[in-house]
PyMOL Python script that loads the backbone (N, CA, C, O; Angstrom):
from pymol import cmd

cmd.read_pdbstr("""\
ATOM      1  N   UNK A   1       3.094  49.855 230.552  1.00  0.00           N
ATOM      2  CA  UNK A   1       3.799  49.184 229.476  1.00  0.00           C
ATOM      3  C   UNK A   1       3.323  47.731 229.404  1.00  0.00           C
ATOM      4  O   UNK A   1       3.080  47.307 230.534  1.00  0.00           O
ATOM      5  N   UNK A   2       3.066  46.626 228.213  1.00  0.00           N
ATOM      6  CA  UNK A   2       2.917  45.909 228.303  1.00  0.00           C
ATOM      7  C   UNK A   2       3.811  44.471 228.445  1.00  0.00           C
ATOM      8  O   UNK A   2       4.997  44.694 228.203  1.00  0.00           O
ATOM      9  N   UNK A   3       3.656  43.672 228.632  1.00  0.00           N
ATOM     10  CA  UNK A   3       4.556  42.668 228.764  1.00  0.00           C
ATOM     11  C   UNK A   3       4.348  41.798 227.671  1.00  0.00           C
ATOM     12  O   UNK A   3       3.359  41.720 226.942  1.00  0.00           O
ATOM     13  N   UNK A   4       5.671  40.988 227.637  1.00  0.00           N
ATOM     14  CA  UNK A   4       5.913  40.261 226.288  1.00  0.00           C
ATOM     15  C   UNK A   4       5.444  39.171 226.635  1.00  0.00           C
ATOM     16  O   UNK A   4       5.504  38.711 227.776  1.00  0.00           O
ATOM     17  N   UNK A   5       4.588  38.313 225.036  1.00  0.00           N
ATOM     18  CA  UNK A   5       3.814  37.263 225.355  1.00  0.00           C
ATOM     19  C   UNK A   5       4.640  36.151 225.775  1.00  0.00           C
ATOM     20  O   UNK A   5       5.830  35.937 225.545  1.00  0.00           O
ATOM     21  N   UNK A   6       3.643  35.366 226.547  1.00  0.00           N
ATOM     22  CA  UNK A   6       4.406  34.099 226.849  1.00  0.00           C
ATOM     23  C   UNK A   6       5.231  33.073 225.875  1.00  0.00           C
ATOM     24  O   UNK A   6       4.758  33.369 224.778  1.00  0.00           O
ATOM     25  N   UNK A   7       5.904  32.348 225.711  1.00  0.00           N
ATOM     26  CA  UNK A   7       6.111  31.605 224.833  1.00  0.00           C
ATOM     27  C   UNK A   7       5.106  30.185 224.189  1.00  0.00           C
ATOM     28  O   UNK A   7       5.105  29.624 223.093  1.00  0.00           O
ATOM     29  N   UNK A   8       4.225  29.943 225.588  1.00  0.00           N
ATOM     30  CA  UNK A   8       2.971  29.029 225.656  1.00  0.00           C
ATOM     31  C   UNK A   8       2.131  29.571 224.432  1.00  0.00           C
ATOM     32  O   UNK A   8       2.051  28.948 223.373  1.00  0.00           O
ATOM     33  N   UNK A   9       1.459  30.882 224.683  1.00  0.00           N
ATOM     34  CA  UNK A   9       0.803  31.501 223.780  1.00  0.00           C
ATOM     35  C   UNK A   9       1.484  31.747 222.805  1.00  0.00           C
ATOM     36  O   UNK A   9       0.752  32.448 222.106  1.00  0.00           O
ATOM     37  N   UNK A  10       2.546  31.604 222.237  1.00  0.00           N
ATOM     38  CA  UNK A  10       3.050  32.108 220.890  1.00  0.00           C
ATOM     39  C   UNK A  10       2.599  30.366 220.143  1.00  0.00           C
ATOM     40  O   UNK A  10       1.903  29.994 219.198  1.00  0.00           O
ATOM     41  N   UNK A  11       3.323  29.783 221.039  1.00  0.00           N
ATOM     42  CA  UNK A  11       3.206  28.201 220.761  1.00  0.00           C
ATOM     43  C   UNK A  11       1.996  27.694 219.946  1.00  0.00           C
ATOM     44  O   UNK A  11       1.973  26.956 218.962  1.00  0.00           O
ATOM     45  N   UNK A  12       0.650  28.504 220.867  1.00  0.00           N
ATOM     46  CA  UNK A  12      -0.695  27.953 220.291  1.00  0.00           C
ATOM     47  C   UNK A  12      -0.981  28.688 219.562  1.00  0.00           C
ATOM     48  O   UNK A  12      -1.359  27.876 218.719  1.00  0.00           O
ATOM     49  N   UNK A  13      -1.171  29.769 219.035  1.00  0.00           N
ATOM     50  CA  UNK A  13      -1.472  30.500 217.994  1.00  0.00           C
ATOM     51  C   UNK A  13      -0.677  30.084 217.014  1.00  0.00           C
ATOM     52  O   UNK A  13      -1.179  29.756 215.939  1.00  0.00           O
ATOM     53  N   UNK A  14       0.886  30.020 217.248  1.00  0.00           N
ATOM     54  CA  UNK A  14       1.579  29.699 215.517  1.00  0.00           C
ATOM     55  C   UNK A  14       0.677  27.966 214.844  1.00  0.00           C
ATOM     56  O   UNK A  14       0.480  27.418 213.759  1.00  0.00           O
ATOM     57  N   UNK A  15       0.399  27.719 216.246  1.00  0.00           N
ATOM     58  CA  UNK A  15      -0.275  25.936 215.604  1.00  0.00           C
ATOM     59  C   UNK A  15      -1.520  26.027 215.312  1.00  0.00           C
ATOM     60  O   UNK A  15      -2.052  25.228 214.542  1.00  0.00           O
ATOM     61  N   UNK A  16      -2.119  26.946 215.846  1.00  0.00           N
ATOM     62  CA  UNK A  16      -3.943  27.559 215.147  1.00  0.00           C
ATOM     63  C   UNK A  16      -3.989  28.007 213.821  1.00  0.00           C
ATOM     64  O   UNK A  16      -4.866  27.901 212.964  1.00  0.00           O
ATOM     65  N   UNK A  17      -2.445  28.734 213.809  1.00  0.00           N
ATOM     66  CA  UNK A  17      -2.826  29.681 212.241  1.00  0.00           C
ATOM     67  C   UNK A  17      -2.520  28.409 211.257  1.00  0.00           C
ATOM     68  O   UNK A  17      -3.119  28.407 210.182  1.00  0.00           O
ATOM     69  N   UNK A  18      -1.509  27.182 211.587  1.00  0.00           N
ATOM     70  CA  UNK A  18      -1.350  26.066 210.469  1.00  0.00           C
ATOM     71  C   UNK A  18      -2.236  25.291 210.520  1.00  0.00           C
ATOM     72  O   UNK A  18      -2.292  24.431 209.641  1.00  0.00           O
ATOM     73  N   UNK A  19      -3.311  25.329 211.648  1.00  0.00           N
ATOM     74  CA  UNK A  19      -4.712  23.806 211.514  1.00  0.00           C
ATOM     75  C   UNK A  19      -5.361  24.369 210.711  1.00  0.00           C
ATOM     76  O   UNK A  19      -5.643  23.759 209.680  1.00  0.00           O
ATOM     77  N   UNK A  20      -5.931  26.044 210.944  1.00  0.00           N
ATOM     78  CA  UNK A  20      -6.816  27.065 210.094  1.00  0.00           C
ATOM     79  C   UNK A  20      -6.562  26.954 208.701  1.00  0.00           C
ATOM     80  O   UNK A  20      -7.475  26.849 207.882  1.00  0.00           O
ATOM     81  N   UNK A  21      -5.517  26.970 208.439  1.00  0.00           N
ATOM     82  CA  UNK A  21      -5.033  27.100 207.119  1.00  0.00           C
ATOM     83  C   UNK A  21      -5.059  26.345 206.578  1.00  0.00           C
ATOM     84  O   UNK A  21      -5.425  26.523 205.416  1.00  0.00           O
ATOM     85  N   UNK A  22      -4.622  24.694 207.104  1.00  0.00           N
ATOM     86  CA  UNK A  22      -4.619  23.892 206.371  1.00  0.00           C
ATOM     87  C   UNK A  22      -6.395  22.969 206.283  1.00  0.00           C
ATOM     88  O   UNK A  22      -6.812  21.972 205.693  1.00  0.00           O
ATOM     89  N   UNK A  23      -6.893  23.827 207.073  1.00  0.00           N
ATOM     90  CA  UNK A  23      -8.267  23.238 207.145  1.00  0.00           C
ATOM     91  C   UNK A  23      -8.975  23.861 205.698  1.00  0.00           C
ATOM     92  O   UNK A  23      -9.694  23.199 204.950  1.00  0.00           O
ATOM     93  N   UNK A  24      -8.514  25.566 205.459  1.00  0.00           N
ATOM     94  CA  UNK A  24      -9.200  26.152 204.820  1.00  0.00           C
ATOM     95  C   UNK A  24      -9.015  24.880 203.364  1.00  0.00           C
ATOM     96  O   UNK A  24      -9.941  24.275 202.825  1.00  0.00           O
ATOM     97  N   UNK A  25      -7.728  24.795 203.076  1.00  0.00           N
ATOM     98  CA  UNK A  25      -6.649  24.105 202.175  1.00  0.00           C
ATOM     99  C   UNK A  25      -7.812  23.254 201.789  1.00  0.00           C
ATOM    100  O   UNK A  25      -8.480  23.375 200.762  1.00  0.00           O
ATOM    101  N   UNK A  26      -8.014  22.118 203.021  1.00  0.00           N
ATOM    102  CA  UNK A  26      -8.909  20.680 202.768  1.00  0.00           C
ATOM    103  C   UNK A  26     -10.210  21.317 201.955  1.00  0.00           C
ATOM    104  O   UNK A  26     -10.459  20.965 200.802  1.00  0.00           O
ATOM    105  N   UNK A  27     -11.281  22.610 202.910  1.00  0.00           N
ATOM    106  CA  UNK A  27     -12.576  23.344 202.305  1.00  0.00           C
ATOM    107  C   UNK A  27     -11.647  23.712 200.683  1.00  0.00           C
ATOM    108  O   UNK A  27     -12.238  23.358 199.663  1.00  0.00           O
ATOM    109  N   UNK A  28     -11.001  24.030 200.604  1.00  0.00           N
ATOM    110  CA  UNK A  28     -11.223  24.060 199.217  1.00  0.00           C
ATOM    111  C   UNK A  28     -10.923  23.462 198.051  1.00  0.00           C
ATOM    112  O   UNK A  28     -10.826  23.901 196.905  1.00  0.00           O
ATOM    113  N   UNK A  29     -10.759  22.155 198.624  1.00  0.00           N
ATOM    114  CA  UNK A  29     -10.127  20.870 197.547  1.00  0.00           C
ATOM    115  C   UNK A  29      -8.564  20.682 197.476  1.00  0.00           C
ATOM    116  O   UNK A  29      -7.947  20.378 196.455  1.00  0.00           O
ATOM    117  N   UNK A  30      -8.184  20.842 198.348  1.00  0.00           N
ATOM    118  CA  UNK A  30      -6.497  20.614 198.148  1.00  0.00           C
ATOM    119  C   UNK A  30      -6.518  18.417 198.595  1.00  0.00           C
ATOM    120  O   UNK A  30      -7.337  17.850 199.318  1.00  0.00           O
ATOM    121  N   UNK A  31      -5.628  17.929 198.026  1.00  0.00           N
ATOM    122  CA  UNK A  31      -5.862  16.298 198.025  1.00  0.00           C
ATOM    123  C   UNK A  31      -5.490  16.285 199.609  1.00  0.00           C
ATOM    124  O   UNK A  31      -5.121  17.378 200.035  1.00  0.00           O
ATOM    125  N   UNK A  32      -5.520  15.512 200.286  1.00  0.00           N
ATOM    126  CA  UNK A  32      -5.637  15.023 201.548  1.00  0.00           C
ATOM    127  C   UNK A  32      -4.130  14.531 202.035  1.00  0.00           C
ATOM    128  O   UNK A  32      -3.765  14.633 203.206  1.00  0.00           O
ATOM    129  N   UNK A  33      -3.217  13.926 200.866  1.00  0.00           N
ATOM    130  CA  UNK A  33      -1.989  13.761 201.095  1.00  0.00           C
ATOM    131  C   UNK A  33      -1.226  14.743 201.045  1.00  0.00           C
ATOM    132  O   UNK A  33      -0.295  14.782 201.850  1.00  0.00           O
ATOM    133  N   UNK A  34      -1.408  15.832 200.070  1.00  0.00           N
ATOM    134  CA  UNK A  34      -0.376  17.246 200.135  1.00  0.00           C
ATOM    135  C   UNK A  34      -1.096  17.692 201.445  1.00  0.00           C
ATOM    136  O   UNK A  34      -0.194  17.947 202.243  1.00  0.00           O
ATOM    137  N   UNK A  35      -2.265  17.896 202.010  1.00  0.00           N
ATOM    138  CA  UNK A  35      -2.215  18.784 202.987  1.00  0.00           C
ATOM    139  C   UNK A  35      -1.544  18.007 204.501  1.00  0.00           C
ATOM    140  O   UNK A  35      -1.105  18.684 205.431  1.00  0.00           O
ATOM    141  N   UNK A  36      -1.576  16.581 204.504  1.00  0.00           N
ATOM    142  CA  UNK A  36      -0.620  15.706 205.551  1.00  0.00           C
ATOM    143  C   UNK A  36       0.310  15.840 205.365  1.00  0.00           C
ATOM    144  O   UNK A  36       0.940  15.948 206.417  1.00  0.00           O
ATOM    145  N   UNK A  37       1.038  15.932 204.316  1.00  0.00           N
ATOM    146  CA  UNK A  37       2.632  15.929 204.654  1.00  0.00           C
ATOM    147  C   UNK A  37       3.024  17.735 204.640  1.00  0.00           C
ATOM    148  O   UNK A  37       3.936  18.127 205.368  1.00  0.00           O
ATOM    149  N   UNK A  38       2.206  18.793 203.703  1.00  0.00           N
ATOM    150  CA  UNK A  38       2.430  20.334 204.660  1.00  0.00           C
ATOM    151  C   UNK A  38       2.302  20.309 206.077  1.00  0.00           C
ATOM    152  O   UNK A  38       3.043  20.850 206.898  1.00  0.00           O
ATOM    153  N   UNK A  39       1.210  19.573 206.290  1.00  0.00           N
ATOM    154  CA  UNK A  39       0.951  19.662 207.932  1.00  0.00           C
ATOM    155  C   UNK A  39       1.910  19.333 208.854  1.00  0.00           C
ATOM    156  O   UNK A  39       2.155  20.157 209.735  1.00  0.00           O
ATOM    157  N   UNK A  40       2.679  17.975 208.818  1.00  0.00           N
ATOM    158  CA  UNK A  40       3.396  17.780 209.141  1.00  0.00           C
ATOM    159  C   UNK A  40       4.977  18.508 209.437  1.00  0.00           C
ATOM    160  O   UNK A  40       5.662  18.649 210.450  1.00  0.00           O
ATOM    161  N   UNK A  41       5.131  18.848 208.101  1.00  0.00           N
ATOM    162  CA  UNK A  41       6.601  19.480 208.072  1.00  0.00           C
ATOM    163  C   UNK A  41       6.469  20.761 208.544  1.00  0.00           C
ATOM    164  O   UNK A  41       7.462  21.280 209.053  1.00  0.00           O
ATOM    165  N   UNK A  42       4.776  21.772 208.432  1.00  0.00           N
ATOM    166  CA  UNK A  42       4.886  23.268 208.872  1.00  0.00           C
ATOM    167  C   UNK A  42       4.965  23.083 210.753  1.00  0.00           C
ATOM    168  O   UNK A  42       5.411  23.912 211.546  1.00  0.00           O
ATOM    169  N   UNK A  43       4.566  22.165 210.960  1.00  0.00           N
ATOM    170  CA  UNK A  43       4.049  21.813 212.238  1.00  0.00           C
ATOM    171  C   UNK A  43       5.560  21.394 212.922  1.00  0.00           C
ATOM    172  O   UNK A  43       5.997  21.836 213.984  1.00  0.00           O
ATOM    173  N   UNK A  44       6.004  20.752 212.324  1.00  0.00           N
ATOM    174  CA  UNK A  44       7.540  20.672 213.146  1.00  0.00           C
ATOM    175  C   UNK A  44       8.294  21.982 212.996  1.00  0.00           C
ATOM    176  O   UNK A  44       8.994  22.632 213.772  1.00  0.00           O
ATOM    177  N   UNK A  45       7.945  22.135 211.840  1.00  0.00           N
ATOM    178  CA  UNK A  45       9.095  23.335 211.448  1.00  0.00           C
ATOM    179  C   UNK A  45       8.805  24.243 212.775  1.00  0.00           C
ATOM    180  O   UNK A  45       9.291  24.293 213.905  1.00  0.00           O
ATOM    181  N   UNK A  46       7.887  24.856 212.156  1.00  0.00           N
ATOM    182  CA  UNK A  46       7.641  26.116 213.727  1.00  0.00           C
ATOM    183  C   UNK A  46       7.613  25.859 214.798  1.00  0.00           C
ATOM    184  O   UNK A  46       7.998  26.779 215.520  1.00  0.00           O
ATOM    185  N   UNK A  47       7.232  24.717 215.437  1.00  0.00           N
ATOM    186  CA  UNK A  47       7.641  24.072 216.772  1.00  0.00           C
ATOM    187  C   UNK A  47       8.969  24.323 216.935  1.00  0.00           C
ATOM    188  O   UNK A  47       9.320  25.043 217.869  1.00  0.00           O
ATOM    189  N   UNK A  48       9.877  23.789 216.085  1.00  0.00           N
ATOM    190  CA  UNK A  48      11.523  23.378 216.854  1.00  0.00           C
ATOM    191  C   UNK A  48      11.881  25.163 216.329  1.00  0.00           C
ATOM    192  O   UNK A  48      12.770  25.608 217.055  1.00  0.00           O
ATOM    193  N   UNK A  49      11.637  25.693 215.798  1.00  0.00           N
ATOM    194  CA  UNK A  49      12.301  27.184 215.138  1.00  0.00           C
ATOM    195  C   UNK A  49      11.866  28.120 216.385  1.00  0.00           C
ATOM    196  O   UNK A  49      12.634  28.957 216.859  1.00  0.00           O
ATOM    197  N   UNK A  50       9.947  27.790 217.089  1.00  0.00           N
ATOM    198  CA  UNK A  50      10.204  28.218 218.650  1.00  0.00           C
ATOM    199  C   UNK A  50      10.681  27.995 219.490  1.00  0.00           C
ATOM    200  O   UNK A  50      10.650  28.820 220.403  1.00  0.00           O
ATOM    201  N   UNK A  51      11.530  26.510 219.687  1.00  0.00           N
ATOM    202  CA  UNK A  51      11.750  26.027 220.965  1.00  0.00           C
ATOM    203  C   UNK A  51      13.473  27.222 220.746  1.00  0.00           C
ATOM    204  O   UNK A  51      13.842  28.188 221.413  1.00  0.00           O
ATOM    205  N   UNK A  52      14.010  26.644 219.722  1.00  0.00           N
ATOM    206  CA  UNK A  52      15.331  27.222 219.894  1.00  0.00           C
ATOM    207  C   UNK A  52      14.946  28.725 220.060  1.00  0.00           C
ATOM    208  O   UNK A  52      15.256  29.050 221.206  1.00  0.00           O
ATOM    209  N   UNK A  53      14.396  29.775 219.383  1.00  0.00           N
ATOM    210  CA  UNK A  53      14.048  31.240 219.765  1.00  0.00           C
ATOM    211  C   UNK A  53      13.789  30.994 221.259  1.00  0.00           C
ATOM    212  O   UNK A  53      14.797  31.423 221.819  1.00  0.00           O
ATOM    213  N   UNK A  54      12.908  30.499 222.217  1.00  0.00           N
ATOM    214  CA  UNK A  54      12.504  30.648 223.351  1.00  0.00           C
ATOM    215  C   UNK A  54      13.722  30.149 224.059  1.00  0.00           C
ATOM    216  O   UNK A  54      14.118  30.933 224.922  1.00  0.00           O
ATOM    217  N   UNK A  55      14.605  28.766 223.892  1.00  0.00           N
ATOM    218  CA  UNK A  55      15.787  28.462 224.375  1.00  0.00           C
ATOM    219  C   UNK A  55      16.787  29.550 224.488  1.00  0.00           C
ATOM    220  O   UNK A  55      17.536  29.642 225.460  1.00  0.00           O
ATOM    221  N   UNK A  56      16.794  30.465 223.378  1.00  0.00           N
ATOM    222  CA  UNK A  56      17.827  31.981 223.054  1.00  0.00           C
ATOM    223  C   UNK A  56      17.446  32.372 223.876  1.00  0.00           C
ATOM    224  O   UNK A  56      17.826  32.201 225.034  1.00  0.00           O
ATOM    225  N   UNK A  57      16.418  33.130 223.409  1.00  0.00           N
ATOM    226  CA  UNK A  57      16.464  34.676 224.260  1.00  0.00           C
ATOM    227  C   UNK A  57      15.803  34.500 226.227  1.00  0.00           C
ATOM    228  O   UNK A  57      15.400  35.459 226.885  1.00  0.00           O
ATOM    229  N   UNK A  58      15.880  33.086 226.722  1.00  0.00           N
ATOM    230  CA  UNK A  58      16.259  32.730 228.173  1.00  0.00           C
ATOM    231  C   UNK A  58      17.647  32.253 228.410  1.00  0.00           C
ATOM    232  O   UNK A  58      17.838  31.942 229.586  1.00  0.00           O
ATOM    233  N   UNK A  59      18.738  32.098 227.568  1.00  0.00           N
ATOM    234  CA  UNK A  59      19.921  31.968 227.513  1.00  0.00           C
ATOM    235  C   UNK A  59      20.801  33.384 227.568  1.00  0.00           C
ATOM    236  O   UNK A  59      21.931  33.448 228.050  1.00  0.00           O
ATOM    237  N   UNK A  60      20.160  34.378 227.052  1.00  0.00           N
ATOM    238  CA  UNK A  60      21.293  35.689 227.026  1.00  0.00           C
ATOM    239  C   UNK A  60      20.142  36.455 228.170  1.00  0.00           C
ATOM    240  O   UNK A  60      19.011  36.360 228.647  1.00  0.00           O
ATOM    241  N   UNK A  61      21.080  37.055 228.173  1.00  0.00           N
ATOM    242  CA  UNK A  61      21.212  38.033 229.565  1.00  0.00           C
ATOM    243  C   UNK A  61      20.316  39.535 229.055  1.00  0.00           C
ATOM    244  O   UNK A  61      20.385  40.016 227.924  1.00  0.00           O
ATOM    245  N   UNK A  62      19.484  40.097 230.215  1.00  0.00           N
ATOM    246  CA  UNK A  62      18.756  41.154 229.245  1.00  0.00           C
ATOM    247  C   UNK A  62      19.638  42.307 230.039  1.00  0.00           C
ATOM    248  O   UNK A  62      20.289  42.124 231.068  1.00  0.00           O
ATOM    249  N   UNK A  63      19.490  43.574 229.282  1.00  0.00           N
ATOM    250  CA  UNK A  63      20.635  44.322 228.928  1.00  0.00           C
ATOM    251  C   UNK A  63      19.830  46.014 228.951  1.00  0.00           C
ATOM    252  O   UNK A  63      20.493  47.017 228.687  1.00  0.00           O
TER     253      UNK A  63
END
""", "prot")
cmd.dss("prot")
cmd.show_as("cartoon", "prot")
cmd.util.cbc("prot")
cmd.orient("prot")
């Protein structure tokens, strides 16, 4: 059976798929200020939306 990924590795991949993306964004002409302030807000967003998921489910009890 396999084991569930770390939370480290969830961490860096959710922040690879928003540099990737927003890199593609820049390659294809998106202005430089919309893709800083997406960057910014996707980049917190999913950070703190993992910390609390990873804070949960080491808070409840497995069953």
């Amino acid at each position: 059976m396999s084991q569930a990924m770390s939370p480290r590795t969830k961490y860096m991949l959710m922040n690879c798929a928003i540099a990737v993306t927003l890199v593609y964004k820049l390659w294809k002409g998106a202005p430089i200020a919309v893709i800083l302030i997406v960057g910014v807000v996707m980049f917190t967003l999913v950070n703190v939306v993992m910390y609390f998921a990873a804070k949960k489910s080491t808070s409840s009890p497995n069953t």
